[in-house]
N, C-alpha and C positions, 0 to 999 in steps of 0.2 A: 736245745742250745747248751754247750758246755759250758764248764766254768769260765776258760780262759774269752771264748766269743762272749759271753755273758759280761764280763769287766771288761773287755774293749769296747762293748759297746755303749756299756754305760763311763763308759771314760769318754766316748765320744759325744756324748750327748752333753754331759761336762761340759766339757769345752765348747758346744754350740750355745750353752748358755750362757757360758760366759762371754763370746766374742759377740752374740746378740744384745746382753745385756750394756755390753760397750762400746759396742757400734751407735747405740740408742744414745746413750751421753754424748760419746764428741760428737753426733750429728746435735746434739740438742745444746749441748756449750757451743757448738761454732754460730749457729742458729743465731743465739743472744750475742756473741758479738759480732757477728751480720748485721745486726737489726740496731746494735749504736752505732754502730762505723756508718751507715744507709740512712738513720732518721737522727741520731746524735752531732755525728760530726761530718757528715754530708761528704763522706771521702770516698769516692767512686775507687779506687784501687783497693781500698781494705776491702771495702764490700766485696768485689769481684773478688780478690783472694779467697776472702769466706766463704763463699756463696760456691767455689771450685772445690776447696776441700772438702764441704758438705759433699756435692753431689757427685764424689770418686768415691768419697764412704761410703755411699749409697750403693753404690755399681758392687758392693762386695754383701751388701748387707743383704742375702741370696733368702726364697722361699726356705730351703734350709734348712738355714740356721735361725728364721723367724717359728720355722714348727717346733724348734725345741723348750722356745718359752714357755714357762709355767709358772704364772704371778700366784696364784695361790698359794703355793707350794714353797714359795723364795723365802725365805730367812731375814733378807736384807730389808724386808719393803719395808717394816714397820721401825727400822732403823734409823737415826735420827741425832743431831749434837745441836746443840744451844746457838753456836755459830752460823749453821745453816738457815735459823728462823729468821735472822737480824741480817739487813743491809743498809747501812747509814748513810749509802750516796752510790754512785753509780760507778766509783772508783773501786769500790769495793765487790760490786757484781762483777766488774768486767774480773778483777783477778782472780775470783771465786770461779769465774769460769775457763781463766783458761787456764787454771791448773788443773779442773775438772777434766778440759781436752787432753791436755798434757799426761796425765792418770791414763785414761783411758786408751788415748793413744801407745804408751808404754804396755799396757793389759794387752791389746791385740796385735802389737807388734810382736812378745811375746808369745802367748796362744796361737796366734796365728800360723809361727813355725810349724807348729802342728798340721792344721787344715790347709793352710795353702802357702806355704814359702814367700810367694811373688806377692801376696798380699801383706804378709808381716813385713817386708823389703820396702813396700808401697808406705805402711803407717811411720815406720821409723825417718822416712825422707820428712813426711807432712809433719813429724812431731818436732823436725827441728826448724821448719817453716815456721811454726807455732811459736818456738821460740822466739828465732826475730821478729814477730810482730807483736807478740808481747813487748818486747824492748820497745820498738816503735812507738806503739799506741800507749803504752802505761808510761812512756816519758811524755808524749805529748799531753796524757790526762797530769801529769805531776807540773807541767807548767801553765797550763789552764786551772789549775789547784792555785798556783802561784799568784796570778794575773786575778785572781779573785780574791785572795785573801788579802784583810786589811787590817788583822790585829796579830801580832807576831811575838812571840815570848823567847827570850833568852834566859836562859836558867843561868842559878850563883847557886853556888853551895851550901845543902841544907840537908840535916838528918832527916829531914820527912819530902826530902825531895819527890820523891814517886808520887807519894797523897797529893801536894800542891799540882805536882803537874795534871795529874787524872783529875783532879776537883775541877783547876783551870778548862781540861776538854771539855768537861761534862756542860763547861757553858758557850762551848761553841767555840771553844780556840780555835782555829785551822792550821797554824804553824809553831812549831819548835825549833828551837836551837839548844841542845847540847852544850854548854861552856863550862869547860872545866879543868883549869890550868898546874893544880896541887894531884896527891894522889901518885898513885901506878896506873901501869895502863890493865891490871888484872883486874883491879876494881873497874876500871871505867870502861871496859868491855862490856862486862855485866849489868853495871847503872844503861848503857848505851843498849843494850838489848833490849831491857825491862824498856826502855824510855820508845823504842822504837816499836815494841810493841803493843805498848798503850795508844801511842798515836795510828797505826793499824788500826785499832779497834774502833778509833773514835773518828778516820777516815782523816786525818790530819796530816800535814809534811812533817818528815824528822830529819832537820840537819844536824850534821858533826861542825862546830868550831875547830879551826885551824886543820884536823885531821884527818888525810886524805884516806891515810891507810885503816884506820878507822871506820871511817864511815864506809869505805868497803866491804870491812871484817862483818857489820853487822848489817848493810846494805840499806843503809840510810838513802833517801834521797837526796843527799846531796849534801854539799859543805859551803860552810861562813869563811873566808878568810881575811886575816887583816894584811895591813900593808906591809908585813915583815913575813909575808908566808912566801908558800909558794907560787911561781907564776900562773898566774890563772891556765896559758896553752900548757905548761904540765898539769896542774888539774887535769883540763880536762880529757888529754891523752890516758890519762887514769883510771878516770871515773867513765870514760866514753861520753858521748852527745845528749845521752838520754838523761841525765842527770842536770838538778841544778847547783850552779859554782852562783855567789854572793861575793861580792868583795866592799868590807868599810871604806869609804871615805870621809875626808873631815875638810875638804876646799875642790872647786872649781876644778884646779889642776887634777886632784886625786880622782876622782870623777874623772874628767875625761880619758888618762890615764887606763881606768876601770872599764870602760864603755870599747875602746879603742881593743882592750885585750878579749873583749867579749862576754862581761861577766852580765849574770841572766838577772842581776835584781843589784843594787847597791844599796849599803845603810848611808844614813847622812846622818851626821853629828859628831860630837853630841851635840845636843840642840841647846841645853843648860848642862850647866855643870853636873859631875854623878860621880859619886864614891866608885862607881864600877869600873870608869875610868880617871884617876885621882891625876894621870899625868898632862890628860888631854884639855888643851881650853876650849869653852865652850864656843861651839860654830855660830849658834844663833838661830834665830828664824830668817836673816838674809839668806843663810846658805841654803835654809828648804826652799826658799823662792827664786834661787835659782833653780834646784833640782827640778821644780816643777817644770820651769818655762824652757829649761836644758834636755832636761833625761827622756830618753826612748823607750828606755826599759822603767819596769817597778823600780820606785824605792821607796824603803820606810825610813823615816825620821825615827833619830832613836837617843837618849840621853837625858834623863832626869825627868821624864813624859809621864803623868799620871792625869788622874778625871781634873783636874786643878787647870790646869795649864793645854791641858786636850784641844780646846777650842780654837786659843791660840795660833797652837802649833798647823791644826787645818787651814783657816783662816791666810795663813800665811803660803798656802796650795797644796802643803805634803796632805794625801787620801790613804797613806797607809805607817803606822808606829809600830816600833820592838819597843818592848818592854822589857826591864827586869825586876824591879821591887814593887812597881805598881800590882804584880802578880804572886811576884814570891813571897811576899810581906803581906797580901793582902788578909785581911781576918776569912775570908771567905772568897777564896780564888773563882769559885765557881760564879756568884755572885759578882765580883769584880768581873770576870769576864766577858760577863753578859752586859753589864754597864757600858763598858769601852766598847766593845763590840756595838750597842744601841746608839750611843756617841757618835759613835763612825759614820755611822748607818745613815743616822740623823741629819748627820752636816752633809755629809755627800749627798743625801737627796734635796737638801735645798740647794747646793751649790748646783747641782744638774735639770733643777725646777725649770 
């Protein structure tokens, strides 16, 4: 064999490893999200979608290009990140896997030009099928996020912002709010990345207060708005369906208002008085017992709310609070979190006894 047959052929062998070794992934990322869509969330359509993409990758995935494996030999196997060991919920596997699909399906739509045309043609359609059910499924898991969480932290402004907020995850927060009225938007792009990213880590919601364009820039789950923002049907023309829109109310009216324009969670309050908002009077515990015996959707009670007055505020029917000083100020956020969170926990299980 000559030189030039000799490097074609090992160029071709290449590339059967490569489109074998990525054929094996999106079959085995579609796999796991078959098997939550099937035993998860019991949705006969995701499932069949998956369960089709799997088995057309299959139909390419040829004797072949399975002879050119050689695990011994690979480089990659013993390859490994810190990220990959750690899944802290199931929100978290699913979008570790479909960016795993989305990878691989990018590799063999590539590579593939090479070996078969009609096959790279075939991965580039399924990878943006990929896409929209990512949208789908990771907005439905972000409002089943929502419907579950019952302790909710609004951040204020703090030189050790980032520490509080990571202390606060590490005791099981599940939600954030972003609020931050002072400032540029260069700095608060940057706080808003960092803040989005922790909450990533610790498998938590990150909303943007008041901004839309914002929380798109950094791809927040979604925005808080109050009653001087924008209208919620602009939200969500914005943001699309798959995201969650919030809107404060502080009465009955503003509420229905809120409900009426379709917003996926309302706050109530404030419930007592709060430095956070110095202009607002305080709503009460009447207006959480309306929200309860009213509201369709979540809401949390939110306004001057710590372990003091917690009992109260449930007692009176709200099962979900935002916080701000009870967290921000707390000597030990991590600590505190885990308190209110067991509070929560606590009263809602006798109230459902």
């Amino acid at each position: 064999m000559n030189d030039f047959a000799a490097s074609l052929s090992s160029t071709n062998l290449a590339v059967h490893r490569i489109l074998d070794a990525n054929l094996d992934r999106a079959r085995e990322g579609l796999r796991i999200l078959e098997d939550w869509c099937r035993f998860g969330l019991n949705h006969h359509d995701w499932t069949e979608k998956f369960k089709h993409l799997r088995q057309s990758l299959g139909q390419w995935h040829t004797a072949e290009l399975r002879a050119a494996r050689d695990t011994p030999n690979d480089t990659g196997v013993t390859l490994t990140h810190p990220q990959e060991t750690v899944r802290r919920d199931v929100t978290q596997v699913l979008q570790a896997n479909f960016c795993r699909v989305q990878e691989a399906l990018r590799s063999l739509e590539e590579y593939g030009k090479i070996h078969r045309p009609e096959m790279a043609a075939a991965c580039k359609q399924w990878r943006y099928q990929v896409y929209g059910l990512e949208s789908e499924i990771m907005g439905h898991q972000r409002f089943q996020q929502l419907h579950q969480a019952r302790l909710y932290l609004v951040t204020s402004p703090s030189p050790d912002l980032l520490p509080i907020v990571e202390a606060a995850l590490k005791g099981g927060l599940p939600l954030v709010q972003y609020r931050e009225k002072q400032g540029n938007d260069c700095d608060r792009i940057l706080i808003a990345q960092a803040l989005k990213a922790l909450c990533q880590k610790y498998g938590a919601l990150f909303l943007i207060n008041d901004r839309v364009d914002l929380a798109l820039a950094v791809d927040a789950d979604g925005v808080h708005l109050g009653q001087q923002d924008l209208p919620i049907a602009t939200a969500r023309q914005l943001l699309g369906r798959h995201r969650i829109i919030g809107r404060s109310t502080t009465n009955p009216e503003e509420m229905a208002k809120a409900l009426a324009e379709g917003a996926d969670y309302i706050g109530v309050g404030p419930v007592y008085a709060t430095p956070t908002k110095p202009d607002k009077a305080a709503a009460g515990l009447d207006y959480v017992r309306y929200a309860a015996a009213n509201s369709p959707v979540p809401f949390f009670a939110i306004g001057g709310i710590d372990e003091q007055n917690l009992a109260a505020v449930m007692a009176a029917g709200g099962d979900r609070v935002a916080v701000v000083r009870a967290l921000m100020q707390a000597d030990d956020p991590t600590v505190k979190s885990r308190q209110l969170r067991a509070q929560l926990e606590a009263i809602n299980t006798s109230i459902t006894a």
